[in-house]
N, C-alpha and C positions, 0 to 999 in steps of 0.2 A: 451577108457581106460584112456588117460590123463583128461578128464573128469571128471573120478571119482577119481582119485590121487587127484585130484585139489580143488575137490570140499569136500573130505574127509579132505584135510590138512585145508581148512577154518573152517570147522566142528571144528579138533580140537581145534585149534587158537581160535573159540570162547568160546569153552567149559573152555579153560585155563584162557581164559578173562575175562567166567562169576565167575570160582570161586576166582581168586584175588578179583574180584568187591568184592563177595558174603566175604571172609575174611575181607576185606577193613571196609563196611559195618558193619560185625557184633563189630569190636574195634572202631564204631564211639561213642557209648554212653560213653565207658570208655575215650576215647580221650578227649568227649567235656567235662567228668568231669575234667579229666587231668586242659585241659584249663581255667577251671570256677577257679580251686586253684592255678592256675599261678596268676590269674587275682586279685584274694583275697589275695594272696601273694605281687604282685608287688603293690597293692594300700597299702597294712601296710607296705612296703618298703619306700613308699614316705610320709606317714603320720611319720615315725619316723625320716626321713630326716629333715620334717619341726620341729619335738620338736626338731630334734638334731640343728638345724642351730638356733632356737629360745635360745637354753641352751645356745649353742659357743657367742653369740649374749647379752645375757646377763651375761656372765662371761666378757668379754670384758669390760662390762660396768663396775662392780664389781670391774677388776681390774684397770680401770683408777679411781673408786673410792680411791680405798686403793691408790694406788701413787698419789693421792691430799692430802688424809690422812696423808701420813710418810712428805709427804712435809710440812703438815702445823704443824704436830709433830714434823717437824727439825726447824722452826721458833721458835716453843715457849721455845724450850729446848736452844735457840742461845737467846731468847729473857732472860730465867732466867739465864744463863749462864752471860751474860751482866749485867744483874739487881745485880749479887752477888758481 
């Protein structure tokens, strides 16, 4: 008799186990689409890190232009200021 308790309670346990699998399984295509548009997501994540580190990168440059600019615009305004 414990036998067949025993051997019925494995029975269930795997019945249970094959239909998780058999669930598991069937959300594998939507999953690995899931994941294909993480993956297309997180690479135009990093492509727009590098235009945004390249933009920050050339604003820098831009504005140590202008602060050579206002400096050599305060030179010639001291230079005609002088000259008058």
């Amino acid at each position: 008799m414990v036998k067949w308790i025993v051997l019925a309670a494995v029975v269930v346990g795997l019945v249970v186990l094959g239909l998780a699998v058999r669930r598991v399984l069937t959300r594998l295509p939507r999953l690995q689409r899931a994941a294909l548009r993480l993956q297309k997501r997180q690479d135009q994540v990093e492509d727009l890190q590098r235009v945004a580190l390249a933009v920050q990168e050339r604003a820098e440059t831009m504005q140590q232009q202008v602060e050579t600019i206002q400096e050599r615009v305060v030179l010639i305004r001291a230079k005609r200021g002088a000259e008058e």
